[in-house]
C-alpha positions as CSV (number, residue, x, y, z in Angstrom):
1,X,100.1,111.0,103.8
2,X,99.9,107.7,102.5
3,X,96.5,106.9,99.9
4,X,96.6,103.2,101.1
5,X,96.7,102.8,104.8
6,X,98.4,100.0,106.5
7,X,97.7,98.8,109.8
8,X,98.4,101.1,112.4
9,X,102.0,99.7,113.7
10,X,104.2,100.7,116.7
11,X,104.8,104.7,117.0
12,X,108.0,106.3,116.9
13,X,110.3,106.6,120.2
14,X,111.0,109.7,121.8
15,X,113.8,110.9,121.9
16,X,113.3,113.3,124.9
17,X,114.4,111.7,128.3
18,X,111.0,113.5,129.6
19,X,108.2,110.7,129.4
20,X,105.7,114.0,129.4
21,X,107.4,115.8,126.4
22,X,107.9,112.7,124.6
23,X,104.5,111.5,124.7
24,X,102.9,114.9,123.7
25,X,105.2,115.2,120.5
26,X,104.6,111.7,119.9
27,X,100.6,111.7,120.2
28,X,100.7,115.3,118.3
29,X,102.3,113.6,115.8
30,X,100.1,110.4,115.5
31,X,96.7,112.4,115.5
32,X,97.8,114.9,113.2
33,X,98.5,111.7,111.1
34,X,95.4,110.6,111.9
35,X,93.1,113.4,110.7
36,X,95.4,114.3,107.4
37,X,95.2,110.1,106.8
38,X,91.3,110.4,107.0
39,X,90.4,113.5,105.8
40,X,93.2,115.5,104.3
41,X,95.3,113.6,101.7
42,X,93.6,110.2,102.0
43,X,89.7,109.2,102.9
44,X,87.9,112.1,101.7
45,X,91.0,113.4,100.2
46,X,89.4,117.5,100.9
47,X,93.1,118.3,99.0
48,X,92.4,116.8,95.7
49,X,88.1,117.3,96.1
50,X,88.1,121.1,97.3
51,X,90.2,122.3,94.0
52,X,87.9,120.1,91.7
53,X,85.1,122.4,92.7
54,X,86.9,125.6,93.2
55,X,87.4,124.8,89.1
56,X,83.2,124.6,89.0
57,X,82.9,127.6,90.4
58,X,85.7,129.4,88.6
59,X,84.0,128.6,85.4
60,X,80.6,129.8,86.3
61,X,82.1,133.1,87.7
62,X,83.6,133.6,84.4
63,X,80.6,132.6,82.4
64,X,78.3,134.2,83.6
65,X,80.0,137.9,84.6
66,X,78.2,139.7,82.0
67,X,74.9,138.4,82.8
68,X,73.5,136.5,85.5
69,X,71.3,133.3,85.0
70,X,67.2,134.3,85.1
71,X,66.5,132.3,88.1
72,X,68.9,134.2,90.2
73,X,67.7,137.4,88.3
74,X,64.1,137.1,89.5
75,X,64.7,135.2,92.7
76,X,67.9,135.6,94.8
77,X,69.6,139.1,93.2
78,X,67.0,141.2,94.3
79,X,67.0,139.8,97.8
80,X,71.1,139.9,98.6
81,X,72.5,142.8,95.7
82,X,75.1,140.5,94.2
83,X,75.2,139.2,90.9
84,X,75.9,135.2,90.6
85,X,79.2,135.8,89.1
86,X,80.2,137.7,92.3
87,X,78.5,134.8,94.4
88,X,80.5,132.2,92.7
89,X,83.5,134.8,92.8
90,X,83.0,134.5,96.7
91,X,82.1,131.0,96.8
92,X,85.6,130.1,95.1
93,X,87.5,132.3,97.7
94,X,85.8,130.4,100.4
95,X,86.4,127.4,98.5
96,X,90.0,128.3,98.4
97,X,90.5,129.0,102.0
98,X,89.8,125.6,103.0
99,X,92.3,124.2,100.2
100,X,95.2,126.4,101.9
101,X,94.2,124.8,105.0
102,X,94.4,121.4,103.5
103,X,97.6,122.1,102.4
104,X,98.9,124.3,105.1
105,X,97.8,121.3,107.5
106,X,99.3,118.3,105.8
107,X,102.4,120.4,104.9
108,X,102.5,120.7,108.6
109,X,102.5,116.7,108.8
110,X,105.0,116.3,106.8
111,X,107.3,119.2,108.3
112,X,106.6,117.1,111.8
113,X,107.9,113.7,110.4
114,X,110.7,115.4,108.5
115,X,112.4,116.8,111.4
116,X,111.2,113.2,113.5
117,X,113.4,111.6,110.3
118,X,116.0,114.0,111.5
119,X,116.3,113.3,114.9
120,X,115.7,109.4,114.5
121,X,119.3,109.8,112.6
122,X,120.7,111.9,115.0
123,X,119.7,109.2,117.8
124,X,121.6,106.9,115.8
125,X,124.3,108.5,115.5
126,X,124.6,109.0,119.2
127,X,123.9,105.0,119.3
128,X,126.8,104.3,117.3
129,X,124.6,103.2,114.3
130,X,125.1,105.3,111.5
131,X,122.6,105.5,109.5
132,X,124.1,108.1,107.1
133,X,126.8,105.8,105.6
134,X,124.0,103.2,104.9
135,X,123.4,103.1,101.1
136,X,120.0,104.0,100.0
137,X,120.3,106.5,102.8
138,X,121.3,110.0,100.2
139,X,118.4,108.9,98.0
140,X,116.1,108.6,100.9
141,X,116.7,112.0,102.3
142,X,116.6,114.0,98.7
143,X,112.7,111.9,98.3
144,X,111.9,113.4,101.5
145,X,113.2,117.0,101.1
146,X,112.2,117.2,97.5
147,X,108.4,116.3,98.9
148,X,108.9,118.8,101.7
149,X,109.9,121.4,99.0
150,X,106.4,120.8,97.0
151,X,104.2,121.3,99.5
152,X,105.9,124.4,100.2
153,X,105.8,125.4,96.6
154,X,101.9,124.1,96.3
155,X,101.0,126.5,99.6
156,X,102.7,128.9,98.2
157,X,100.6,129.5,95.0
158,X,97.5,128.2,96.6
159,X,98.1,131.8,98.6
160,X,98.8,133.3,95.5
161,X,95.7,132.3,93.8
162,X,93.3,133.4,97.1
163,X,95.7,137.0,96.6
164,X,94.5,136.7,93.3
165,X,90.8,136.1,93.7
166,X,90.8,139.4,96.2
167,X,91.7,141.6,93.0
168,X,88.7,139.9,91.3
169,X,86.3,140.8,93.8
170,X,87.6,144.4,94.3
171,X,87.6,145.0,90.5
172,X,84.7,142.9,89.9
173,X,83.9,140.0,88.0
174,X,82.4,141.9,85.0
175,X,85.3,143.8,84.5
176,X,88.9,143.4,81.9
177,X,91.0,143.5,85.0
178,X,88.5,141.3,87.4
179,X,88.9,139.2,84.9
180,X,92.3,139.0,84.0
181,X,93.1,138.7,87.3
182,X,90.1,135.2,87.6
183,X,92.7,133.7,85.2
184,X,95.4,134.3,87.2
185,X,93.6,132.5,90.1
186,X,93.0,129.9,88.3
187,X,96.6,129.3,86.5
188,X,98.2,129.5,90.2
189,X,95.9,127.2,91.6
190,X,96.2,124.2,88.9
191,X,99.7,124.8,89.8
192,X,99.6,124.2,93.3
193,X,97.8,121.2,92.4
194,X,100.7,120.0,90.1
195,X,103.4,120.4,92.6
196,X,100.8,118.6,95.1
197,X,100.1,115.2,92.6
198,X,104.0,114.1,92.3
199,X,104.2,113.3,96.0
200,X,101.0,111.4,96.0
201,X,103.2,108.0,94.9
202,X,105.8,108.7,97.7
203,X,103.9,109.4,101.1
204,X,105.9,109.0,104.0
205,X,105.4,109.5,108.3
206,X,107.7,108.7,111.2
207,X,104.0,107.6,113.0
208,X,104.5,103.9,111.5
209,X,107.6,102.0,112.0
210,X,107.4,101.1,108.3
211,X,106.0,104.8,107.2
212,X,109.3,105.7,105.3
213,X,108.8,102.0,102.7
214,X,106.6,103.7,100.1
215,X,109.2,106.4,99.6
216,X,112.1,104.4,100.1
217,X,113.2,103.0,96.3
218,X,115.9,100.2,96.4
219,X,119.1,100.2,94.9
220,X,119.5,98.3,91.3
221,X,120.2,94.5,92.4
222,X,122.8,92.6,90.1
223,X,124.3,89.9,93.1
224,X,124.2,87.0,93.9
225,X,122.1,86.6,97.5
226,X,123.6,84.9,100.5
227,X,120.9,84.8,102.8
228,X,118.3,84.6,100.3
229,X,115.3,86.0,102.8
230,X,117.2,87.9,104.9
231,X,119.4,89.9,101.9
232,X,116.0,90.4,100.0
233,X,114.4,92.2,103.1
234,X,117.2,93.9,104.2
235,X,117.8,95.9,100.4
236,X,114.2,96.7,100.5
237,X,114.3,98.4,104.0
238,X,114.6,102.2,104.7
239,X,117.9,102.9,105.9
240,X,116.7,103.9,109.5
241,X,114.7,100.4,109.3
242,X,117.5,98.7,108.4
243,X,119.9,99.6,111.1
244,X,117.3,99.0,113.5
245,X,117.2,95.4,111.7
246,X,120.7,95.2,112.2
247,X,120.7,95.3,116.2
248,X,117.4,93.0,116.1
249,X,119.2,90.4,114.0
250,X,122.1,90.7,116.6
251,X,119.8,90.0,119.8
252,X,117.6,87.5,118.0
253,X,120.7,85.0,117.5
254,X,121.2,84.9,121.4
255,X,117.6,83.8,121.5
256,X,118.7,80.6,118.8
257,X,118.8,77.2,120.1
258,X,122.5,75.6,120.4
259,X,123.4,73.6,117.3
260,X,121.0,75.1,114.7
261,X,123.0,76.7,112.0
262,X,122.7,80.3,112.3
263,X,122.2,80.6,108.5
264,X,119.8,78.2,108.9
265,X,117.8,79.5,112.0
266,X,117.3,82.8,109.9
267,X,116.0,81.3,106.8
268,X,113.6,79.1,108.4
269,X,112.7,82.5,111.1
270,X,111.8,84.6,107.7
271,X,110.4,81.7,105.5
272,X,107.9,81.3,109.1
273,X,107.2,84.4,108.8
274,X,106.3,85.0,105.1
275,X,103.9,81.6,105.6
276,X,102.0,83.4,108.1
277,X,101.6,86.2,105.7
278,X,100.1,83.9,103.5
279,X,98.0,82.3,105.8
280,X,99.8,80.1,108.6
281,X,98.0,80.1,111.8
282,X,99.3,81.5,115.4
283,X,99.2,78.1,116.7
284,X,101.6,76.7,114.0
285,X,103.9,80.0,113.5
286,X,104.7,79.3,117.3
287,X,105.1,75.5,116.9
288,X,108.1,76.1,114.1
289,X,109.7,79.3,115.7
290,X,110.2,76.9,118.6
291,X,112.4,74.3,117.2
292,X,114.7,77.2,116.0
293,X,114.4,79.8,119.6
294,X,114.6,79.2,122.9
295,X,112.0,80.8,125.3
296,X,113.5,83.9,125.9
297,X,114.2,84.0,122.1
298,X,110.4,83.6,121.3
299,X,109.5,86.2,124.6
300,X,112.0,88.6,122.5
301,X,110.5,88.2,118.9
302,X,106.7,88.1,119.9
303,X,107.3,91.2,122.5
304,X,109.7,93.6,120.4
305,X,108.6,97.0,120.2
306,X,109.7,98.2,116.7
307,X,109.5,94.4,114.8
308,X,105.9,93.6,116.0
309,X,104.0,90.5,113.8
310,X,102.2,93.1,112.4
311,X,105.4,95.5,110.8
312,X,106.6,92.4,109.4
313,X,103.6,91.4,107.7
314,X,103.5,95.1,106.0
315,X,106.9,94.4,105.0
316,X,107.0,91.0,103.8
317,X,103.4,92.4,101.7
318,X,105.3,95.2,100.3
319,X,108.1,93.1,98.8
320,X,106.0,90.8,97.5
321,X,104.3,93.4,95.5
322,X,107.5,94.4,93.9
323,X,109.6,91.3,94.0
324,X,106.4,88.8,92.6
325,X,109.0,86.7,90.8
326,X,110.6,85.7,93.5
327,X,107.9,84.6,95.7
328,X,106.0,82.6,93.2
329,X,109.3,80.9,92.3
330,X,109.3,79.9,96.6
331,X,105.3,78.8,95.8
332,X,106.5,76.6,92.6
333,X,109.1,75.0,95.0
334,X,106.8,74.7,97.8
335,X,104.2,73.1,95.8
336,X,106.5,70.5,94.3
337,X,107.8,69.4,97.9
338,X,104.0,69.7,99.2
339,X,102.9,67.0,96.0
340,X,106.3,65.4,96.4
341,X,107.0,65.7,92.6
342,X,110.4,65.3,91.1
343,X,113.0,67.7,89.6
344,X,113.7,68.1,86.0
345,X,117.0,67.6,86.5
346,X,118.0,64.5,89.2
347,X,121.2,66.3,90.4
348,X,120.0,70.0,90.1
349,X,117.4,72.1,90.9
350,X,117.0,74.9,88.6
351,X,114.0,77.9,89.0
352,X,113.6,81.4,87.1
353,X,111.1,83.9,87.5
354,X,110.6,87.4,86.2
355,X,107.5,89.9,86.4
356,X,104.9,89.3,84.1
357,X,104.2,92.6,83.7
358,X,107.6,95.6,84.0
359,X,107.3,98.6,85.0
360,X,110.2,101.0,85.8
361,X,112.8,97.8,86.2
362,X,112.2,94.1,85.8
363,X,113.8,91.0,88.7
364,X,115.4,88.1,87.5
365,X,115.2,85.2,89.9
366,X,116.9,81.9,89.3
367,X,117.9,79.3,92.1
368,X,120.4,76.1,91.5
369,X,120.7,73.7,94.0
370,X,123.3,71.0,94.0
371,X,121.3,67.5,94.7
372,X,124.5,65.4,94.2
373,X,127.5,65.0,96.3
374,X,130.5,66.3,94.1
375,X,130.8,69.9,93.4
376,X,129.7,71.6,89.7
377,X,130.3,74.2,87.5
378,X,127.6,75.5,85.2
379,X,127.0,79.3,83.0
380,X,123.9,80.7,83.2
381,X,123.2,82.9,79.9
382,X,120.6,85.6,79.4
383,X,120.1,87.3,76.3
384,X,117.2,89.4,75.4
385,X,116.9,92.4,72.9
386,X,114.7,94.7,74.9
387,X,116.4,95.0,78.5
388,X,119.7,96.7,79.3
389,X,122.1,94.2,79.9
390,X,121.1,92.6,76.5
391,X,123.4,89.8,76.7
392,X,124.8,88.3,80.3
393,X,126.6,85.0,80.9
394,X,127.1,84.0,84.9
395,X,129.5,81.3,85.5
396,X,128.6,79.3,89.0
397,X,130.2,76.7,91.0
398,X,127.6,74.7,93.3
399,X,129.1,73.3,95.9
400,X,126.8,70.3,97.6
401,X,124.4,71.0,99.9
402,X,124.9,69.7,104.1
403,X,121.5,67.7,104.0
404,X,119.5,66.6,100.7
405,X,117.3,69.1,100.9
406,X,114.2,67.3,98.8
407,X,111.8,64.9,99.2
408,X,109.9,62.2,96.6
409,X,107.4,62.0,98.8
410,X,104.7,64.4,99.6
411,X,105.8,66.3,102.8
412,X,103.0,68.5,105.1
413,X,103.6,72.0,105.2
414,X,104.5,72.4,109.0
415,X,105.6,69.1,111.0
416,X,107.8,68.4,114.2
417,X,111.4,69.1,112.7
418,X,112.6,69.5,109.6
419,X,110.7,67.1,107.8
420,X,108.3,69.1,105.9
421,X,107.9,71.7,103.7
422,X,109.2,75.0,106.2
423,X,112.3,72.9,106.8
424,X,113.0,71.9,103.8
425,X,112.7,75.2,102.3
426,X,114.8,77.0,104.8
427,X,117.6,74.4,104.3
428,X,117.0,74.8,100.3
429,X,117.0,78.5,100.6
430,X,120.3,78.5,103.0
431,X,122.4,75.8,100.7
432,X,121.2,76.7,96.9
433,X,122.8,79.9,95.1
434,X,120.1,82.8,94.3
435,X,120.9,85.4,91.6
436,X,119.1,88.6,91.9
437,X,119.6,90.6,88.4
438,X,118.3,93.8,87.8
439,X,117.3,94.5,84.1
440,X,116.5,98.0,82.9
441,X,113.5,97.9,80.1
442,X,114.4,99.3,77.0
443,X,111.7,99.6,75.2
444,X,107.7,99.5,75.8
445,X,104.8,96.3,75.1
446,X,105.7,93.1,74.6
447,X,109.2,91.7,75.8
448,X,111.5,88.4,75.9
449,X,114.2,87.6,78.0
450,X,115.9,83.8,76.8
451,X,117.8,81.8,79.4
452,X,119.8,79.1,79.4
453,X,121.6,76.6,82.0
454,X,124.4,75.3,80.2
455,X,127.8,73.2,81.1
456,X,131.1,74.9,81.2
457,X,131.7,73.0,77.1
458,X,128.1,74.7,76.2
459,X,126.4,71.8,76.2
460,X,122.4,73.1,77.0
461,X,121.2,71.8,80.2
462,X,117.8,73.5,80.2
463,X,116.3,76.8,78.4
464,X,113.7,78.7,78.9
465,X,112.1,81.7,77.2
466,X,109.5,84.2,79.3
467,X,107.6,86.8,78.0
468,X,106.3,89.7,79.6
469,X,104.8,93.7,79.1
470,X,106.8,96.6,79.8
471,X,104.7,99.7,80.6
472,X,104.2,102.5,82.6
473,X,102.2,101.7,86.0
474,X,99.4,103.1,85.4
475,X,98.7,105.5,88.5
476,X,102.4,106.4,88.4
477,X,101.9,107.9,85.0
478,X,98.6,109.4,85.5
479,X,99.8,111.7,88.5
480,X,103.7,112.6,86.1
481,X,101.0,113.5,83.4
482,X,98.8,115.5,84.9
483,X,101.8,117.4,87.4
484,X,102.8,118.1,83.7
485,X,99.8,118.7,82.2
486,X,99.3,121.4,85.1
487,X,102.3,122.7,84.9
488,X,102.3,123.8,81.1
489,X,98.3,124.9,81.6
490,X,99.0,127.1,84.7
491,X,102.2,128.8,83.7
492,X,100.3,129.5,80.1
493,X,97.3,130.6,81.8
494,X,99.7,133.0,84.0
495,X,101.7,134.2,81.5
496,X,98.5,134.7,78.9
497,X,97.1,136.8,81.8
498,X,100.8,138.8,82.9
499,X,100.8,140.1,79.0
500,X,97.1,140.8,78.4
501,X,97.2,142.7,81.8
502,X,100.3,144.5,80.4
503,X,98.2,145.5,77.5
504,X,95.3,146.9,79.1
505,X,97.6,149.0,81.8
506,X,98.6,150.8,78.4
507,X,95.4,150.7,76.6
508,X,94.3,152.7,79.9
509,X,97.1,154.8,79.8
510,X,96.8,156.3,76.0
C-alpha cells in the first residue's frame, strides 16, 4: 500500500509446516503486493486517478442533460440514439466499476496482510515471544484495524454510488429524479474517497520484513538512553520487529569475540551499520565488523534471513528521517574527531540537537561525556514557552569513562582497531549519558527552546538557545483536510439530495 516503495526485503515466513501451501500464500501475497504497489494505490495510483475523472464526467452528465452539445447533435446522436448526457451517464458507471475494483482489490491486500499480522503474533506466541505485552503493540493493532475498517467503509459507498448511478440511467439523466439521484452518486463517491485518503500516510504489508514501520508510531520518549544505538532502534521498531530483534540480538552476542565489551560490540555493530548507510563501502563494513565478530558471527549477520543489509538500511533511513537531531549531533562529533578539533569544555563533552523544523512532536538530544577521571554532577535546564514541558531541570552524575574516548589529532574514519573515528564513537556512545526528551508543540511558526549546562551551585557551564518552526507536515495535513473536506461535501450533497427527493415523492403525490 505504501506511496514510497522501499527495496524489496525478505518475505514473510510461513507458518504452514507444508513448503507447497506456504509458498502459495506467500507468493499470492507478494504479487498481489506487487500489482496494488504498481498500479493500484501507488505508481499509477488507478484509486485516486479513476474518481478524479469519474468527477469530469459527472459534471458533464449533469450539464449538459437538457441539451446535448452541437457536435454530438449533428454527428454521433443520430448514429447511436443516446444523448451525451446519457453517454457520460454510462461512461461514469464504467468509470466507477473499475474504482470498486481498485478498491475491492487493495482492500483485498490489506485483508491478506491483516490476517498474516495475525498469525505472525500467533507464531509468537507459540514461540514463547509475546508480542502482545510489547508496548507499542495496542496502538499498532488499532492503526491496522482502523485502516482495515476504511477500506471497508470506502467499498462500501463506492457500491453505493454505482447503485446510485443505475437509478440515473433508468430515470434518465434529463429527469428531477435522474437527477437527484446523479447527486447522490456523486456525494457517496467523494465519500469513499474520504475514508480512502486517511490511510494513505499509514500503509502497511506483511510482504516486507519492515512493511509494518510507516504505520508503527513510537511511544513519547522522556529517558535517558543506555545503549544509545541499540535503545533508539529498538523504540522505533514494530512490535513483531522488535521481538524478532530481541532473539537476533541474543544469537548475535555468541558470534562476539572474547573480551570485547558487550555494550561495546553493539555500539560499534550499529554505528558500522549506520556508516554504511551513509556511504561506507562493503570492503570496510567487513573490515570493522571483524574486530568485533568472530567468523561464524559475521556468516550469522551477513546470512540472516529477516535482518538482511538491506532491512537495516530501510530502518536505520527511516529513523533518521524522524530522529534528524540525533544523527547530525553523531555527524558534529564525527567531524570533530575526523579534523581532530578540541572540545569546548576540556573535561566534558556536551551536544544538543533538536529538529529544525516540528511537526506533531519535537526530539531533544543532548550527550555529556565525562573526559576527566573523577566523577561529576551537573543540571541540565530546558525552558521554553511554546512546548509542553515548558520548564525541565535534569540533574546527572557522569561517572568517567573506561578509555579517553577523544582524540587531538585527526583520526581516519575506519582503521585497524579502535583508533579512529568508528571506535571512538562506539566507545563515546557506550560511556557518555544520552537524554532523549520528548516535547509536545504548543503552539504553531516560530519556536525556542533555551538550555543550559549548569553546576549543581548554578554556576552556567554552557547555554545554548535553538530555534525552530512548528507546523503541520504538509502532506499529512493535505490528506486530514481533504478526508474532511469530503466528508462535510458528500454527506451535504446526500442529505441535500435525501430531502429534495422527499419533496418531489410528495409534489408527485398531490
Amino acid at each position: 500500500m505504501g506511496e514510497e516503495s522501499s527495496a524489496a526485503l525478505s518475505e514473510v515466513l510461513p507458518l504452514d509446516s507444508d513448503e507447497g501451501s506456504g509458498f502459495g500464500f506467500r507468493l499470492s501475497e507478494s504479487i498481489i503486493h506487487a500489482i496494488d504497489r504498481q498500479i493500484v494505490s501507488s505508481g499509477l495510483r488507478l484509486i485516486m486517478f479513476l474518481p478524479a475523472f469519474a468527477a469530469i464526467t459527472y459534471f458533464s452528465s449533469w450539464a449538459f442533460s437538457q441539451s446535448s452539445p452541437l457536435f454530438w447533435q449533428d454527428n454521433i446522436e443520430p448514429n447511436i440514439g443516446i444523448g451525451f448526457s446519457t453517454f457520460t451517464a454510462s461512461l461514469s458507471f464504467v468509470v466507477l466499476l473499475g474504482y470498486i475494483l481498485a478498491v475491492g482489490f487493495h482492500r483485498y491486500r490489506v485483508s491478506i496482510s491483516l490476517a498474516t499480522f495475525h498469525q505472525q503474533v500467533e507464531k509468537s506466541n507459540i514461540d514463547h515471544r509475546s508480542v502482545q505485552s510489547l508496548q507499542g503493540y495496542d496502538g499498532l493493532l488499532y492503526q491496522l484495524e482502523n485502516s482495515m475498517s476504511h477500506h471497508s467503509k470506502s467499498l462500501f459507498f463506492a457500491c453505493c454510488s454505482a447503485l446510485m448511478l443505475i437509478a440515473v440511467l433508468w430515470n434518465g439523466t434529463s429527469t428531477e429524479f435522474g437527477q437527484l439521484f446523479l447527486l447522490a452518486s456523486s456525494s457517496f463517491l467523494v465519500l469513499s474517497v474520504g475514508q480512502h485518503l486517511p490511510t494513505r500516510s499509514t500503509p502497511f504489508n506483511m510482504v516486507e520484513q519492515t512493511g509494518l514501520l510507516a504505520a508503527y508510531t513510537p511511544p513519547v520518549h522522556p529517558s535517558t538512553l543506555n545503549m544509545v544505538f541499540n535503545d533508539l532502534i529498538k523504540t522505533h521498531m514494530d512490535p513483531l520487529l522488535r521481538s524478532q530483534y530481541d532473539e537476533y540480538t541474543k544469537e548475535l552476542e555468541q558470534g562476539f569475540k572474547r573480551g570485547i565489551n558487550r555494550h561495546f560490540a553493539h555500539e560499534k555493530f550499529l554505528m558500522t551499520l549506520y556508516r554504511h548507510a551513509t556511504g561506507l563501502d562493503r570492503k570496510t563494513l567487513e573490515s570493522e565488523m571483524s574486530e568485533i565478530l568472530m567468523k561464524k558471527g559475521m556468516e550469522f549477520v551477513f546470512s540472516h534471513e529477516v535482518f538482511t543489509l538491506e532491512s537495516w538500511l530501510v530502518l536505520l533511513g527511516l529513523i533518521n528521517q524522524r530522529c534528524p537531531a540525533f544523527f547530525r549531533m553523531v555527524d558534529r562529533l564525527k567531524q570533530d574527531l575526523e579534523s581532530g578539533r578540541e572540545p569546548a569544555m576540556k573535561d566534558l563533552i556536551f551536544e544538543v540537537d533538536m529538529e529544525n523544523v516540528v511537526t506533531e512532536k519535537a526530539n531533544l538530544f543532548t550527550l555529556f561525556h565525562n573526559l576527566s577521571n573523577k566523577t561529576r554532577t551537573v543540571v541540565f535546564r530546558v525552558q521554553t514557552p511554546n512546548f509542553e514541558p515548558k520548564d525541565l531541570a535534569l540533574t546527572y552524575r557522569l561517572e568517567p569513562g573506561e578509555m579517553y574516548w577523544w582524540s587531538n589529532e585527526a583520526l581516519p574514519l575506519a582503521a585497524e582497531g579502535n583508533e579512529d573515528v568508528l571506535g571512538k564513537m562506539s566507545g563515546l556512545l557506550k560511556d557518555s549519558t544520552v537524554s532523549w526528551q520528548t516535547l509536545i508543540p504548543t503552539t504553531n511558526g516560530d519556536a525556542t527552546v533555551s538550555v543550559r549546562l549548569e553546576e549543581t551551585n548554578g554556576e552556567l557551564l554552557l547555554g545554548r538557545q535553538i530555534n525552530v518552526r512548528v507546523r503541520a507536515e504538509f502532506r499529512q495535513w493535505l490528506r486530514t483536510t481533504g478526508s474532511y473536506v469530503a466528508y462535510l461535501f458528500g454527506g451535504f450533497g446526500l442529505f441535500s439530495s435525501i430531502i429534495f427527493m422527499i419533496i418531489q415523492i410528495f409534489d408527485t403525490a398531490v
